[in-house]
N, C-alpha and C positions, 0 to 999 in steps of 0.2 A: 504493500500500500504506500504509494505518494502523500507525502505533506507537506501542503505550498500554503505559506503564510505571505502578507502583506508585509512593506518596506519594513513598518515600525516593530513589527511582532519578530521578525527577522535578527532586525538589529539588537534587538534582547535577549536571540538565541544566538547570537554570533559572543556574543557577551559570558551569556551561559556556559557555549561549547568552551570556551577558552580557562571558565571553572573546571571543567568536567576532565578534561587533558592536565589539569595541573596536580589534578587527583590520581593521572594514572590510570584512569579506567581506560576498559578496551575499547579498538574501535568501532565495532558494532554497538557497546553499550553507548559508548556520549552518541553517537550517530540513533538512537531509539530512544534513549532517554532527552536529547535534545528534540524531538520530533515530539514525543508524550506529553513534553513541558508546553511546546507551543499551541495543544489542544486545550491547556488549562489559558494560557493569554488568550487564543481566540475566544473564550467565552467570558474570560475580563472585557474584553474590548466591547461584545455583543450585549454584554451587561449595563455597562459602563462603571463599571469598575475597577479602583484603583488596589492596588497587590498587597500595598501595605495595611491597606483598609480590611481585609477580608479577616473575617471570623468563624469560628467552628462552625455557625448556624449557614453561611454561606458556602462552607466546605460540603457541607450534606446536602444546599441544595446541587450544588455542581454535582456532585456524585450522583444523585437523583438523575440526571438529564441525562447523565453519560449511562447508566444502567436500562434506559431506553431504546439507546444505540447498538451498546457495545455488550461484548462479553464481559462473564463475572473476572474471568485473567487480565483482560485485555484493562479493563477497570482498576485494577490491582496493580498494574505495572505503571497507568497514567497516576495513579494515585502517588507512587513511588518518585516519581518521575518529578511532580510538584512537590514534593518535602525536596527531594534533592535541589530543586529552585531554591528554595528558601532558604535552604542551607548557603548558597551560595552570593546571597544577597544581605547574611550577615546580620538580620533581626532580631532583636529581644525574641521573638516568638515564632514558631515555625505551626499554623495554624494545620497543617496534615499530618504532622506528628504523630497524635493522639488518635490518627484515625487507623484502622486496620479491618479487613473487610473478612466477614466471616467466613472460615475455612483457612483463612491462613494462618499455620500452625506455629511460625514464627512468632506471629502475636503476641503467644503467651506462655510464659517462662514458669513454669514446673516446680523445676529442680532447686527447690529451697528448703533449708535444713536450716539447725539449730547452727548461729555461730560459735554460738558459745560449747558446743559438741565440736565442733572445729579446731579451736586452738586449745581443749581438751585433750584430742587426738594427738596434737602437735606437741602439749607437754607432758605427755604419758608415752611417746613412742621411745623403745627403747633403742640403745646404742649395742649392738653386740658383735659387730666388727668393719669394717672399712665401708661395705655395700651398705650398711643399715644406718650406717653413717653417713653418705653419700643421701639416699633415699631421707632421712631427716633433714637436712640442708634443703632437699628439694621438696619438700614437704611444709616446710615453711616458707618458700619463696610461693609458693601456691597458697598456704592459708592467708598472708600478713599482704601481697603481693598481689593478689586474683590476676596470676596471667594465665596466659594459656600452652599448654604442655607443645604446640608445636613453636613459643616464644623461649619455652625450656632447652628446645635442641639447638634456640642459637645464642647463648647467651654465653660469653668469654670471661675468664678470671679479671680480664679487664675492666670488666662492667661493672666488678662490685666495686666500691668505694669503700672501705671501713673506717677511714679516720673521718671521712664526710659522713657516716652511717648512710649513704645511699646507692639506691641499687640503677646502673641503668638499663631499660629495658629496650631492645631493637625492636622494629617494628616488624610483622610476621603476615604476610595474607593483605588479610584485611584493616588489619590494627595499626594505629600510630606507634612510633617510637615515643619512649617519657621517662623521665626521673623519678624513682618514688623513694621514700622515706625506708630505712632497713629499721626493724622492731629490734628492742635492745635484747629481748629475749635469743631474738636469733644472730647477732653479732659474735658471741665466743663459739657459737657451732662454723657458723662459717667463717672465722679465721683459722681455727683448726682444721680445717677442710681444705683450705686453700695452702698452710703453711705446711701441712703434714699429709692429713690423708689424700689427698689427691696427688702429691708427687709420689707416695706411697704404691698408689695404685699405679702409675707411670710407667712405674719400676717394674711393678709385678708383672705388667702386661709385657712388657718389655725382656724380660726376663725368659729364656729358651725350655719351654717344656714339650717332651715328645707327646704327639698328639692332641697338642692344643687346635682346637677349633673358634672361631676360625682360623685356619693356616697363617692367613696373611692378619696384620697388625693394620688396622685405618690410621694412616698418617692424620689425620684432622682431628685425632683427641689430642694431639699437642694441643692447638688452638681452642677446643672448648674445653666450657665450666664442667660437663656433665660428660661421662661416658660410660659403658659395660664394662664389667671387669674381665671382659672379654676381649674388650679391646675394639671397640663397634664403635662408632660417633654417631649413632642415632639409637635414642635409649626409649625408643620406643615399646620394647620388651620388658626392657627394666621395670619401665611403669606397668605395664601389663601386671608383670609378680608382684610391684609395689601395691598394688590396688587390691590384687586377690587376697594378700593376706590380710591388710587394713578390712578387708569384707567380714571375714571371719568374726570379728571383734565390734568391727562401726559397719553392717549390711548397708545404711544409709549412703555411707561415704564410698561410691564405687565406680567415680571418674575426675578427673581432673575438670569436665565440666562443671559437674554439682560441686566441687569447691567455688571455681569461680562464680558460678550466678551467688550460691551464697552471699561470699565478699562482697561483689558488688553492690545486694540487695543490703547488707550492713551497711556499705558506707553510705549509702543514699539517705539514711535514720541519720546520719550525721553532716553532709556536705552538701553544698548546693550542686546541682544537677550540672553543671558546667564542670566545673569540678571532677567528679566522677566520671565525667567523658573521660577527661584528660589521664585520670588515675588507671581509666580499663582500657586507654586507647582505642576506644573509639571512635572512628572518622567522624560518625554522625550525631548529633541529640536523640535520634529517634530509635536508635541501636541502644540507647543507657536506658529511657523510658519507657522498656519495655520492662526494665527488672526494675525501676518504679513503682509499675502495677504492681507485679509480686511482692514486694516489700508492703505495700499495703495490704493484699490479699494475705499475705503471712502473722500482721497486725490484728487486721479484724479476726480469722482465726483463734488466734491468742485470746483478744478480750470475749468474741465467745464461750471459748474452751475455759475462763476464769468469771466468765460472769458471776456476780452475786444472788444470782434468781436460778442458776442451773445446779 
């Protein structure tokens, strides 16, 4: 399908596409998503209405019209399409945000759990020798940290800070790079882990045993934080065992997902919503406002589950 817009509508997506590219997105994405965007201008214009003016009650009626036309997808993607506008125009308020069309399972975020069973978890794990130690260190860069375990496989001894107490995080996929604050609890784990057990393990790996699997040694554990004691630079595995046995003990706690939403949905009880973009890396507001909802949804649970009447 063609989308041919007027001078002026044009020149706000020539504006747009130039957002859209500096995000990195692919070229089919800015090329659909700048087309999706200019179905919401054309009905500013038909409206007469100004972009910064619009509010949730004229986001439904736009949705309204367009569920007339279009498909329930096709609705879903123009809808995406005008948050990402917004995004890009740098407002107090992004009026599509809040909106999510039924069925889409992204929507609504699940996987919340107690935090305070979290760094429970985190101060009750034991140490009982280099791997479990290793597996602790990354145990609390995911409780205090909410990153995400494929942000784990690239994170370098250089990125921790310890005399700054802070960690820095690369950016992975879809998430921004950020600084974030190191918990004091986990500062003497991971300097011991950086001064000792990690060279520790180096060595071991390093070290000639007949019929080690695998054969060959991954040169790029020099370079990262995290490795197998195998000698693998993608500890993808690692966490797999890491998680099976945390099961056993915490059934609750059994992905490095449902740590993150947790965290997130914690820090949003405390920070403003910008904020917490920034802290889970984020690209968008509309990606953090979804574990928003859950921290509410998790809230009201609560005060019904202590009500005074039940």
């Amino acid at each position: 399908m063609k989308y041919k817009y007027n001078q002026d509508i044009e020149k706000q997506l020539q504006t747009f596409e130039k957002y859209l590219r500096s995000k990195k997105f692919a070229i089919d994405t800015i090329r659909q998503t700048r087309n999706y965007a200019g179905v919401f201008l054309e009905w500013l214009e038909q409206e007469g209405k100004k972009v910064e003016h619009i509010e949730y009650q004229e986001m439904t009626d736009f949705i309204f019209q367009l569920k007339k036309e279009k498909s329930t997808n096709l609705v879903k993607r123009i809808i995406l399409a005008v948050r990402h506008y917004y995004e890009s125009l740098n407002l107090d308020r992004n009026p599509a945000s809040g909106i999510h069309m039924r069925g889409n399972r992204k929507s609504i975020i699940n996987d919340i759990i107690s935090y305070a069973e979290l760094t429970d978890l985190y101060n009750a794990y034991q140490i009982l020798d280099d791997r479990s130690s290793r597996n602790k260190v990354i145990l609390g860069i995911l409780v205090y940290q909410g990153i995400t375990t494929g942000e784990l496989h690239k994170l370098e001894p250089g990125h921790i800070k310890l005399k700054e107490g802070k960690i820095y995080i690369p950016g992975h996929g879809k998430s921004n790079s950020r600084t974030l604050k190191l918990e004091a609890s986990q500062l003497l784990e991971l300097q011991e882990y950086l001064l000792v057990i990690r060279p520790r393990m180096l060595d071991n790996v390093k070290a000639h045993r007949p019929g080690r699997k695998p054969s060959e040694i991954d040169p790029r554990i020099q370079e990262k934080l995290f490795f197998s004691v195998r000698g693998d630079s993608n500890i993808k595995q690692s966490l797999y065992h890491m998680f099976r046995a945390i099961k056993k003990t915490r059934p609750k706690v059994s992905s490095g997902k449902i740590i993150r939403s947790t965290v997130i949905a914690e820090w949003l009880k405390s920070y403003d919503l910008r904020v917490v973009q920034y802290m889970a890396g984020h690209r968008y507001v509309s990606s953090t406002e979804r574990y928003q909802v859950a921290s509410l949804r998790e809230l009201k649970e609560s005060l019904n589950m202590h009500h005074p009447l039940k």
